[in-house]
DSSP file (Angstrom, degrees, kcal/mol; ACC not computed):
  #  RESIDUE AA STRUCTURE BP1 BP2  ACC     N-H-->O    O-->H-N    N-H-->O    O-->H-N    TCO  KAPPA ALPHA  PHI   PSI    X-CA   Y-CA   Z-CA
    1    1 A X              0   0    0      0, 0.0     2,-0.3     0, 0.0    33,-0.1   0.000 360.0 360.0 360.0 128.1   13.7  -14.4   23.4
    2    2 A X        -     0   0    0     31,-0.1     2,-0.2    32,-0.1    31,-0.0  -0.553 360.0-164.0 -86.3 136.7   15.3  -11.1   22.6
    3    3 A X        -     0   0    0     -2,-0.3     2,-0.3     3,-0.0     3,-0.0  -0.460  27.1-108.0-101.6 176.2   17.6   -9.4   25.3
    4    4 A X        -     0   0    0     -2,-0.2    -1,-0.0     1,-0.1     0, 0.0  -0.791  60.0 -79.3 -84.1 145.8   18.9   -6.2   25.8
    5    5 A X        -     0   0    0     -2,-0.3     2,-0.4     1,-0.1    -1,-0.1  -0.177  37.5-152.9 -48.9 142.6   22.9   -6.1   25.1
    6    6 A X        -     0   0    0     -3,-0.0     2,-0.2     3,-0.0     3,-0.1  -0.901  20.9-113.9-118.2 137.3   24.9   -7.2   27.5
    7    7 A X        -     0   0    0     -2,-0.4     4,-0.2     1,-0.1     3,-0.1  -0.397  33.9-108.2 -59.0 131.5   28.6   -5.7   27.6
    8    8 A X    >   -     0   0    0     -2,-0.2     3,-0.6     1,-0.1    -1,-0.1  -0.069  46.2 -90.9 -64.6 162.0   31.2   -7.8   26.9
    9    9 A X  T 3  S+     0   0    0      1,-0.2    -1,-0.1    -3,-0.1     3,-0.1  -0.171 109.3  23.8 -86.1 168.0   33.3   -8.7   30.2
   10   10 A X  T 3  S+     0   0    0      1,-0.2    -1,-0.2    -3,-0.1    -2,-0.1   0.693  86.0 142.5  75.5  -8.7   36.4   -6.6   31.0
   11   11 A X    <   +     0   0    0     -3,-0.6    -1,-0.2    -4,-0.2     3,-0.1  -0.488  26.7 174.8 -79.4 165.6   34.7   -4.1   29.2
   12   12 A X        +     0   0    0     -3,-0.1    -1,-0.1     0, 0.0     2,-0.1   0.394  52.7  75.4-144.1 -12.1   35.5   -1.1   31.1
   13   13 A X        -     0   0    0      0, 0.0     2,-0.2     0, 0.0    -2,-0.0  -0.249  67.8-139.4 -69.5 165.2   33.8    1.8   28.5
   14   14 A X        -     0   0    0     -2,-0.1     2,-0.2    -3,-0.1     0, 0.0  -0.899  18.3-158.2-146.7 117.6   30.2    2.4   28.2
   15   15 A X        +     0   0    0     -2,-0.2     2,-0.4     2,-0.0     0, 0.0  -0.649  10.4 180.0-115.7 165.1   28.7    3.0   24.8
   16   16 A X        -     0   0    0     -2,-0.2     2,-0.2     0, 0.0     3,-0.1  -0.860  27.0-115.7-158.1 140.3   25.4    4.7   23.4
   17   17 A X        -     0   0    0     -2,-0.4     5,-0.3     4,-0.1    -2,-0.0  -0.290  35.1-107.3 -77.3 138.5   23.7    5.4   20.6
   18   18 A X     >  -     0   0    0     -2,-0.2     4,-2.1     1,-0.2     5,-0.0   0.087  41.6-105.8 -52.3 174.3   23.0    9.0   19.2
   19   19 A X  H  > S+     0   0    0      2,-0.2     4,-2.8     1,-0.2     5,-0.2   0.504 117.1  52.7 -72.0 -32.6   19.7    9.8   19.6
   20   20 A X  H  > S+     0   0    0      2,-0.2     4,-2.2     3,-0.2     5,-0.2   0.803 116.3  45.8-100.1 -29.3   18.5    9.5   15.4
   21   21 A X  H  > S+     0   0    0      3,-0.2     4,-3.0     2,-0.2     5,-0.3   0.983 117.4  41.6 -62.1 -58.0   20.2    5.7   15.5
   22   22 A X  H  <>S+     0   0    0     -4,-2.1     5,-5.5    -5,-0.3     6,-0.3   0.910 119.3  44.6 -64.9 -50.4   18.3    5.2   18.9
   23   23 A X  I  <>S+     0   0    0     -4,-2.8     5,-0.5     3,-0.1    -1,-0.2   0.961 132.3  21.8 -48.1 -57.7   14.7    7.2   17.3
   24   24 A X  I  <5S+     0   0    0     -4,-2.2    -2,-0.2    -5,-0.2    -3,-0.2   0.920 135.4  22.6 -95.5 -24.1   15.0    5.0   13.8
   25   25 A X  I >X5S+     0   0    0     -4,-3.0     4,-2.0    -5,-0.2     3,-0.5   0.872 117.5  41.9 -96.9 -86.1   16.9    2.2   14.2
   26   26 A X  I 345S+     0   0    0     -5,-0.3    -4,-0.2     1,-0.2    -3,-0.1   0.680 116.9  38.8 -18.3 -66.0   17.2    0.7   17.9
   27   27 A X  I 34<S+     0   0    0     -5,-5.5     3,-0.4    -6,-0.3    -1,-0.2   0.857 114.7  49.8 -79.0 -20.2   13.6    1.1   19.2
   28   28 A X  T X><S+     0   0    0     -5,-0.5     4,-1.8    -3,-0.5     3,-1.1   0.764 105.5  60.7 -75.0 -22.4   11.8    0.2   16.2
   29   29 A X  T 3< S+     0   0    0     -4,-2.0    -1,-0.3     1,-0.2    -2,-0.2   0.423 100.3  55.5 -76.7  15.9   14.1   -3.0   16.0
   30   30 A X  T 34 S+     0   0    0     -3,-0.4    -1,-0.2     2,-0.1    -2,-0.1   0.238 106.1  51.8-112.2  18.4   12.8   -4.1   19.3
   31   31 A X  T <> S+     0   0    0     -3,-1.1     4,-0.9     3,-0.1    -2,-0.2   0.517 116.5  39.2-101.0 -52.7    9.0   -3.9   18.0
   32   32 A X  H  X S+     0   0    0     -4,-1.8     4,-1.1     1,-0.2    -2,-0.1   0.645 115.2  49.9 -85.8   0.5    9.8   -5.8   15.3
   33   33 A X  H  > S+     0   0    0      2,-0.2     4,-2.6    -5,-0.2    -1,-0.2   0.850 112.3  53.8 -93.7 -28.0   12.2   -8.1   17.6
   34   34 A X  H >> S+     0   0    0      2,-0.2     3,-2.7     1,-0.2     4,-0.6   0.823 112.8  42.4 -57.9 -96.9    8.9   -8.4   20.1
   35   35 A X  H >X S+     0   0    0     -4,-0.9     4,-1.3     1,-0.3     3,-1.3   0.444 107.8  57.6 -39.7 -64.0    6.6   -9.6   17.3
   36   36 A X  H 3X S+     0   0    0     -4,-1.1     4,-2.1     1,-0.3    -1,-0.3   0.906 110.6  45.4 -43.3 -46.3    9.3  -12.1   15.7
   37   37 A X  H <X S+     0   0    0     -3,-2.7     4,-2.4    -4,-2.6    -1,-0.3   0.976 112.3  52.3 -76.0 -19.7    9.5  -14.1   19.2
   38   38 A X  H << S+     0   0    0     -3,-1.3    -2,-0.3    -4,-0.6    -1,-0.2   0.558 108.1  55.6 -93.4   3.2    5.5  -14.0   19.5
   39   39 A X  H  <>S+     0   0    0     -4,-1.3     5,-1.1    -5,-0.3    -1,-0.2   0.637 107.6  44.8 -80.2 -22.0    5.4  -15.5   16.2
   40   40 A X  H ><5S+     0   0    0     -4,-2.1     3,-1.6    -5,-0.3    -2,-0.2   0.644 101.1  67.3 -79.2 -19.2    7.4  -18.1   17.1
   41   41 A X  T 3<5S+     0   0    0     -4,-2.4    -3,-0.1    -5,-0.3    -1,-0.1   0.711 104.5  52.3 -62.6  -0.9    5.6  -18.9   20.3
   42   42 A X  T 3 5S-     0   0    0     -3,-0.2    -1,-0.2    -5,-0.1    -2,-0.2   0.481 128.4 -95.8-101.8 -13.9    3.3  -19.7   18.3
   43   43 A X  T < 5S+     0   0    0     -3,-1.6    -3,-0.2     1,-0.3    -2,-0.1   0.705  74.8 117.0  96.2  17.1    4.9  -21.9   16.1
   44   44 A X      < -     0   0    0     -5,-1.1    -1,-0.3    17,-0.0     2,-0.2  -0.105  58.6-131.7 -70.8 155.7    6.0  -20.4   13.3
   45   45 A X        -     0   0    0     15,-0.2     2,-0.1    -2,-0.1    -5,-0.1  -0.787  31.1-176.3-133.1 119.4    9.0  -19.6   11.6
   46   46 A X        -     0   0    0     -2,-0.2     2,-0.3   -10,-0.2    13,-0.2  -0.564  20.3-134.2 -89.8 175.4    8.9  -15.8   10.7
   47   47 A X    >   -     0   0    0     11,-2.6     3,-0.6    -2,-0.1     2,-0.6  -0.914  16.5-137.2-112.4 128.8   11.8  -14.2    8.5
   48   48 A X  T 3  S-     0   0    0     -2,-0.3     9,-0.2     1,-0.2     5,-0.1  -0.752  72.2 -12.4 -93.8 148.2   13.0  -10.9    9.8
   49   49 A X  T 3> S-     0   0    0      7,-1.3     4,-1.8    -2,-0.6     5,-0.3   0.711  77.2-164.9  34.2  58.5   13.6   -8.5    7.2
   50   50 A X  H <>> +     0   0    0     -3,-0.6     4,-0.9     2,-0.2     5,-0.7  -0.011  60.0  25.9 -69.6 164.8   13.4   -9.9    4.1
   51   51 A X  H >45S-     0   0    0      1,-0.2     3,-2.7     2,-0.2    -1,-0.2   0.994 138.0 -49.7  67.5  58.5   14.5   -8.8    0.5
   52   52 A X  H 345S-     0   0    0      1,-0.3    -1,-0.2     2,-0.1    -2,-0.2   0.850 114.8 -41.6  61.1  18.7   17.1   -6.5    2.3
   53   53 A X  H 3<5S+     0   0    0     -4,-1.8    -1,-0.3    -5,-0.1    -2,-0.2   0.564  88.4 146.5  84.3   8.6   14.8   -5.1    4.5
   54   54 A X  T <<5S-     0   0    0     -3,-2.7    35,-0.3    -4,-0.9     2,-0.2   0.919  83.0  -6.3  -9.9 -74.5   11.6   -4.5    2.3
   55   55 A X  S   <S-     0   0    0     -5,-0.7    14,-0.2    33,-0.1     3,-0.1  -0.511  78.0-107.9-129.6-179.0    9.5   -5.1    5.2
   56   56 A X  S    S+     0   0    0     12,-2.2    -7,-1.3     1,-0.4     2,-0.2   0.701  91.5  10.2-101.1 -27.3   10.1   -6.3    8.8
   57   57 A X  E     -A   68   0A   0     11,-1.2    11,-2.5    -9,-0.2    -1,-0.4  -0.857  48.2-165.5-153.1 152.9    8.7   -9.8    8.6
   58   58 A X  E     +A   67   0A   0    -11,-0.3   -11,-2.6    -2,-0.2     2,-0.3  -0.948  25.8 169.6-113.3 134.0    7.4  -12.6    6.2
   59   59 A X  E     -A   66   0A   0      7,-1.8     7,-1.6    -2,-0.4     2,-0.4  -0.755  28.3-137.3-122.7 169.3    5.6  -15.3    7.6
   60   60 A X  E     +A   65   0A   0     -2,-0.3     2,-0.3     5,-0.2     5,-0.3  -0.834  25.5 168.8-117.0 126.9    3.6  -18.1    6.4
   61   61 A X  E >   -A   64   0A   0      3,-3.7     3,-1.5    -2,-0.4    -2,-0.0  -0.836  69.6 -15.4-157.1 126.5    0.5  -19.0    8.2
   62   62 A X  T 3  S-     0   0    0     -2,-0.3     3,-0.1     1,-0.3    76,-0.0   0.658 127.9 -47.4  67.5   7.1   -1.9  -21.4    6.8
   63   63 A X  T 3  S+     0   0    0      1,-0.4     2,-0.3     0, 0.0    -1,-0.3   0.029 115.1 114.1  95.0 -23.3   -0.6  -21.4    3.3
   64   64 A X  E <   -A   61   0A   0     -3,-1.5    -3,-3.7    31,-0.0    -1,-0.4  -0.678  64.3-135.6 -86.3 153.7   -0.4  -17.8    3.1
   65   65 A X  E     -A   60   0A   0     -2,-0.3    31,-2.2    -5,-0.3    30,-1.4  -0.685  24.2-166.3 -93.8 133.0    2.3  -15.4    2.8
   66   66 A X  E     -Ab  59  96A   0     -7,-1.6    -7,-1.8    -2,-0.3     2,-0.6  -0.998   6.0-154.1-124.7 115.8    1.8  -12.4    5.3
   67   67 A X  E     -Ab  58  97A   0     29,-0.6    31,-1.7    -2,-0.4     2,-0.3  -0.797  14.2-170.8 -82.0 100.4    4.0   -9.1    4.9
   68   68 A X  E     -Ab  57  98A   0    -11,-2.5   -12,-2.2    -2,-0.6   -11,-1.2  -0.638  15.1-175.3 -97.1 150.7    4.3   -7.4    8.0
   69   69 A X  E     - b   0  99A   0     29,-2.1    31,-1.8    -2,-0.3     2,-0.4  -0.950  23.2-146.9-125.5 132.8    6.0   -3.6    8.5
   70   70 A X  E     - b   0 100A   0     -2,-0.4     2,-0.9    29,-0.2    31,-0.2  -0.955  11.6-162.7-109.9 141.2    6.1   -2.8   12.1
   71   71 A X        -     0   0    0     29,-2.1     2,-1.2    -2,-0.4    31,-0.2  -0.769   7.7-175.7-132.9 110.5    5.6    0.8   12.8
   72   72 A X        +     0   0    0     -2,-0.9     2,-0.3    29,-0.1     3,-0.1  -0.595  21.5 153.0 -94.1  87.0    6.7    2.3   16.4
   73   73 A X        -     0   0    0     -2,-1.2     6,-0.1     1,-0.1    -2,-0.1  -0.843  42.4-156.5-121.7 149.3    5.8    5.9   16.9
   74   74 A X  S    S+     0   0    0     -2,-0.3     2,-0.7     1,-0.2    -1,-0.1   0.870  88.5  70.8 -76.0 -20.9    5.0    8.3   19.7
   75   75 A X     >  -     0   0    0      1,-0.1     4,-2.3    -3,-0.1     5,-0.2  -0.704  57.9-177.3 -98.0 106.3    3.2   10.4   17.6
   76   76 A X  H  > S+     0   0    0     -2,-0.7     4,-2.9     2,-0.2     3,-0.3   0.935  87.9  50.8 -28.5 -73.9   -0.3    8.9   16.3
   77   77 A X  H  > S+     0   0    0      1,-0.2     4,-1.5     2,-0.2     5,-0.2   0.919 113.5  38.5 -33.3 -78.9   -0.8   12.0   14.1
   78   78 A X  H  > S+     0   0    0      2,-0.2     4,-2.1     3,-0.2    -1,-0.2   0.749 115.1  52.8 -61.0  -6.8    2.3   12.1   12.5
   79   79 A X  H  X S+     0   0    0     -4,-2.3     4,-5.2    -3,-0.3    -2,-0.2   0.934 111.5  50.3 -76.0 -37.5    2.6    7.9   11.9
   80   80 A X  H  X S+     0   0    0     -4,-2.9     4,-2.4    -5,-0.2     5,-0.3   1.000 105.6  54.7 -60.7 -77.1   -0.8    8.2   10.4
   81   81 A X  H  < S+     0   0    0     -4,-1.5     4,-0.3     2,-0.2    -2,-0.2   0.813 115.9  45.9  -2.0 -68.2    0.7   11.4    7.9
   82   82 A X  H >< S+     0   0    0     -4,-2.1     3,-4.8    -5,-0.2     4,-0.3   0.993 110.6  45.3 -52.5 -77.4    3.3    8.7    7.1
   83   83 A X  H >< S+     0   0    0     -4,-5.2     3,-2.7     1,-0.3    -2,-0.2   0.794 101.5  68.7 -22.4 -50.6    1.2    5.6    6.4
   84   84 A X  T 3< S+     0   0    0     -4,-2.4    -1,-0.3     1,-0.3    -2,-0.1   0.588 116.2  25.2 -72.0  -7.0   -1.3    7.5    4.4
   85   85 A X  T <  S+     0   0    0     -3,-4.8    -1,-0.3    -5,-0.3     2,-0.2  -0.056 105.3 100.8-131.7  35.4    1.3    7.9    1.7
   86   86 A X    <   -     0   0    0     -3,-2.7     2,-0.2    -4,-0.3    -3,-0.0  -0.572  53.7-150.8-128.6 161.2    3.5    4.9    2.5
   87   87 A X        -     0   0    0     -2,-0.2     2,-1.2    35,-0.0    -3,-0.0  -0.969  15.9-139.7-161.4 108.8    3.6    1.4    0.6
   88   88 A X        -     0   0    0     -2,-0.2   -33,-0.1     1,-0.0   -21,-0.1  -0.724  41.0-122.4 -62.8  80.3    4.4   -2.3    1.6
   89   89 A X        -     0   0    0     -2,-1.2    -1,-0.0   -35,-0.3   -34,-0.0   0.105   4.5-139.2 -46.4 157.6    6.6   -3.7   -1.6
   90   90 A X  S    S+     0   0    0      3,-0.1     4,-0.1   -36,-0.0    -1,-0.1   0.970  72.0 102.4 -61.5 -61.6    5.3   -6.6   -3.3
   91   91 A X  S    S+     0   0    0      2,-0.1     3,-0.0   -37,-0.0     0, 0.0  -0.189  76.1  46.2-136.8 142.4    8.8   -8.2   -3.7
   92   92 A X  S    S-     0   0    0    -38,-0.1   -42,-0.0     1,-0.1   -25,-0.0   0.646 117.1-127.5 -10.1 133.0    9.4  -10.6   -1.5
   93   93 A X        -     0   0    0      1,-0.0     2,-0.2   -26,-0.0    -2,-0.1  -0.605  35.7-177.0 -82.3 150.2    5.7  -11.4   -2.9
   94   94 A X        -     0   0    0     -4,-0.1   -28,-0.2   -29,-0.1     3,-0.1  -0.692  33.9-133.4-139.3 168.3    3.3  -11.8    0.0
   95   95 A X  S    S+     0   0    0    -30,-1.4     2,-0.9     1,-0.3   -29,-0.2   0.581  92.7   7.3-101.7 -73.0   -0.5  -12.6    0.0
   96   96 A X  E     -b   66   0A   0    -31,-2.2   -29,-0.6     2,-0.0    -1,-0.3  -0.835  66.6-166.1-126.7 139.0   -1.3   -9.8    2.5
   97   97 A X  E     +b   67   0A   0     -2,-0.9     2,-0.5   -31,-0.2   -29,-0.2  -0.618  10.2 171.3-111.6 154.8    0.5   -7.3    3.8
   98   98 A X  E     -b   68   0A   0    -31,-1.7   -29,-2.1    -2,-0.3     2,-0.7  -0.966  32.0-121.5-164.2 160.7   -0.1   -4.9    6.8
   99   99 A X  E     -bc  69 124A   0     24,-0.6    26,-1.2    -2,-0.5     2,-0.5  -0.950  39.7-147.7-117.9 132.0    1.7   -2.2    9.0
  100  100 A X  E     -bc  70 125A   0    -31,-1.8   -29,-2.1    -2,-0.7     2,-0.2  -0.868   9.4-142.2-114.8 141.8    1.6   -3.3   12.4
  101  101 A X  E     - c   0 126A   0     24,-6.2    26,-3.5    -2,-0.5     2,-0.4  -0.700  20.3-126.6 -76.0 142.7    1.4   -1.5   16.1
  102  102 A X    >   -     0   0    0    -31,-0.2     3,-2.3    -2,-0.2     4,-0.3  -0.773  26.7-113.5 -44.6 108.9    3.1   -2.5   19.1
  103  103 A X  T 3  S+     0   0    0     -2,-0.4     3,-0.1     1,-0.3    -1,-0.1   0.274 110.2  62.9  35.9 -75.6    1.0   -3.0   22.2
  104  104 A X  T 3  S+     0   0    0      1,-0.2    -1,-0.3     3,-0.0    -3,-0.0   0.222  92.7  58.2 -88.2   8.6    2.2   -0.6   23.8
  105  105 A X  S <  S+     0   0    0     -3,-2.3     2,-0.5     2,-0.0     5,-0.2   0.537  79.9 111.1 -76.0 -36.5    1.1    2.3   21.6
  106  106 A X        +     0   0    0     -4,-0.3     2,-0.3     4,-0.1    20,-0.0  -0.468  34.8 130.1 -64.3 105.5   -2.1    1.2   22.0
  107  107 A X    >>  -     0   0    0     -2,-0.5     4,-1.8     0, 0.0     3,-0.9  -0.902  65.5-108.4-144.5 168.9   -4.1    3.6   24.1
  108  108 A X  T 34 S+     0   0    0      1,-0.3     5,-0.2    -2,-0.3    -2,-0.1   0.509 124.9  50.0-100.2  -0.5   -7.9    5.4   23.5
  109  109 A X  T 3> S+     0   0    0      3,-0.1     4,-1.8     2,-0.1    -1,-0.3   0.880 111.2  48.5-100.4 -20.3   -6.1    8.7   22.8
  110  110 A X  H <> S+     0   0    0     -3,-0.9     4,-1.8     2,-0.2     5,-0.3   0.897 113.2  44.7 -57.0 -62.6   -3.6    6.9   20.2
  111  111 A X  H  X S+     0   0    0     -4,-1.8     4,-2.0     2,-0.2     5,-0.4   0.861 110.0  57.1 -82.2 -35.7   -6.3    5.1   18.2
  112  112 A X  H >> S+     0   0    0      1,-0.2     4,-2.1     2,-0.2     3,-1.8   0.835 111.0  44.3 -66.1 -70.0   -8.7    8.5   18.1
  113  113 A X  H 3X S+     0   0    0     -4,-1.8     4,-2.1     1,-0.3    -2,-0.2   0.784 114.1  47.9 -57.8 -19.4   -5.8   10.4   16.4
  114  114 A X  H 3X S+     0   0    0     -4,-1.8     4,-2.1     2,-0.2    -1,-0.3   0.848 119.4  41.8 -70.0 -33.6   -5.0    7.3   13.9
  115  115 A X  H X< S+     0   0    0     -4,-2.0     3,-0.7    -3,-1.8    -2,-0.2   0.998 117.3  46.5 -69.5 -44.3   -8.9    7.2   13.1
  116  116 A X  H 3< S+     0   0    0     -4,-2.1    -1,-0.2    -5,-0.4    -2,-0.2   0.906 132.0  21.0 -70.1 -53.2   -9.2   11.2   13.0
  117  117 A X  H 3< S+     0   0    0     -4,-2.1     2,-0.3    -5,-0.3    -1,-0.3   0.200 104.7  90.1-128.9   4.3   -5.8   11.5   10.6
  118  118 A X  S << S-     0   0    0     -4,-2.1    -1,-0.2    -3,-0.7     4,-0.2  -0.576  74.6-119.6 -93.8  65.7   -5.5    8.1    9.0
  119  119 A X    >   -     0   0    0     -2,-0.3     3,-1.1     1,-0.1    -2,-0.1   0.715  24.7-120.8 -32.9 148.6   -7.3    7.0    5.3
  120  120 A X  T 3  S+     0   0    0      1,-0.2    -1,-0.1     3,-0.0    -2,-0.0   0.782 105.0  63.4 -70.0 -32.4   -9.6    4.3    5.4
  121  121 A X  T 3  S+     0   0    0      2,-0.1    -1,-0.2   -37,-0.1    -2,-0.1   0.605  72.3  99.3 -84.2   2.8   -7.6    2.2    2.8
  122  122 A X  S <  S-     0   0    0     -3,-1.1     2,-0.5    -4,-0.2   -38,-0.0  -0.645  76.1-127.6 -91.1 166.5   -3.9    1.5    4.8
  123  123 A X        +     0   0    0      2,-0.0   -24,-0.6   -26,-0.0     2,-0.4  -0.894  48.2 160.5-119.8 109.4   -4.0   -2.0    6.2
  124  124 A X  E     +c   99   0A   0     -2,-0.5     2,-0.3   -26,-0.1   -24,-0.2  -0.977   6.3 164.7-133.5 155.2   -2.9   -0.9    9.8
  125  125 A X  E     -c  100   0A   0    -26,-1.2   -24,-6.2    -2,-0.4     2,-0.4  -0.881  39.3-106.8-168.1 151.4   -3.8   -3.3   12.5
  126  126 A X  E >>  -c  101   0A   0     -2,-0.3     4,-2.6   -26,-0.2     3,-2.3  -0.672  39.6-112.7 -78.8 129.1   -2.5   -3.7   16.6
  127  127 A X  H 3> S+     0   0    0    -26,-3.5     4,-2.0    -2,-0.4    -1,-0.1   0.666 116.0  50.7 -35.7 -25.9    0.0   -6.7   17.1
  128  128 A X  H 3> S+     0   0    0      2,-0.3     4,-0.7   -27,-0.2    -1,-0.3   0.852 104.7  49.9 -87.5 -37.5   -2.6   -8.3   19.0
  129  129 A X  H X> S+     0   0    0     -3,-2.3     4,-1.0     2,-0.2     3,-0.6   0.887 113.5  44.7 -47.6 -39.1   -5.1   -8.0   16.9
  130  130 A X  H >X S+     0   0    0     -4,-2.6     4,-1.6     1,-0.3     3,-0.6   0.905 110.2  56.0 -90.4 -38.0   -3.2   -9.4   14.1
  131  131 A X  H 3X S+     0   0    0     -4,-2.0     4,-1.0    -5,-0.3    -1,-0.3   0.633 109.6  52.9 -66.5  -4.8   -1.7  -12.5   16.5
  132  132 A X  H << S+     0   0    0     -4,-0.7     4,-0.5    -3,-0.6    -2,-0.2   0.590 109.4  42.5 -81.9 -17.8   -5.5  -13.2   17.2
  133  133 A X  H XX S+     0   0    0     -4,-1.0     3,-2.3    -3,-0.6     4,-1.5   0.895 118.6  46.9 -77.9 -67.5   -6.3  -13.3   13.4
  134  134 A X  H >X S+     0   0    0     -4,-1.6     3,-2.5     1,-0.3     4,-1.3   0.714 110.0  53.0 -27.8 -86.6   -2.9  -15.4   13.2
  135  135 A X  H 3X S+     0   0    0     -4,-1.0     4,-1.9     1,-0.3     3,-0.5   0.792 112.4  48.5  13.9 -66.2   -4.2  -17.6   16.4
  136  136 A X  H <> S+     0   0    0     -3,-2.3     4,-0.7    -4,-0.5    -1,-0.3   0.810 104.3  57.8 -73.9 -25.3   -7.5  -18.2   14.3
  137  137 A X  H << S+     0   0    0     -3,-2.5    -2,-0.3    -4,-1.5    -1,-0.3   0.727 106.6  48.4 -67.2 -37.7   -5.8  -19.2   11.2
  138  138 A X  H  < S+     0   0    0     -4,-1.3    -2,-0.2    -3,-0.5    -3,-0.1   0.987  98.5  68.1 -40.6 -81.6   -4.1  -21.9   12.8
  139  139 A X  H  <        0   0    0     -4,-1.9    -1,-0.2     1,-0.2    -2,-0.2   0.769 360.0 360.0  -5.5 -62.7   -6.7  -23.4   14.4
  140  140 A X     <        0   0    0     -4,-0.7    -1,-0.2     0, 0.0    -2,-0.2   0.872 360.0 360.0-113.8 360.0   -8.2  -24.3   11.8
């Protein structure tokens, strides 16, 4: 289970990270840190960020290789803008690849502006959707 940091003891500073580390690095690794531990509750063993950070995780499920990107943004409109010209690499080779939402993104004003402004071909799907495909794949 991923934690928040905890300061080391004695410490007597307090540190934080600018604002464009916090935007690109920091919150989007704790989307991709969410989804890594609910692929192992599951039984799994994902890989975080393979090939140097290609993607954000490869997993296995079912004899297939699954590429995952995870993409946390506030803005629908502009994530969609990205995607529509954005790319999963092959390499680590994967069977299918997809850019996934967090959860919590998920709201009916979020999903109109990805439909309105997104192309019909990106492979987008919500982490829950995509642990329910996962979920079904097991199974059987």
């Amino acid at each position: 289970m991923c934690s928040p940091w905890t300061p080391p003891e004695n410490t007597k500073e307090v540190f934080r990270v600018n604002h464009g580390a916090a935007m690109y690095i920091v919150r989007p690794g704790l989307a991709e840190l969410w989804l890594f531990d609910e692929l192992t509750k599951l039984g799994l063993q994902p890989e975080l960020w393979p090939g140097d950070d290609a993607y954000d995780l490869r997993v296995e499920v079912a004899g297939k290789v699954l590429a995952i990107d995870v993409k946390d943004a506030r803005s629908a409109k502009q994530l969609a803008r990205r995607l529509n010209t954005d790319t999963i690499p092959s390499e680590p080779s994967w069977n299918d690849a997809y850019f996934v939402l967090p959860p919590w993104r998920d709201s009916q004003h979020y999903r109109h502006a990805l439909q309105v402004n997104l192309k019909p071909n990106v492979p987008v799907l919500w982490a829950n959707d995509l642990l329910t495909r996962i979920k079904g794949d097991i199974a059987k």
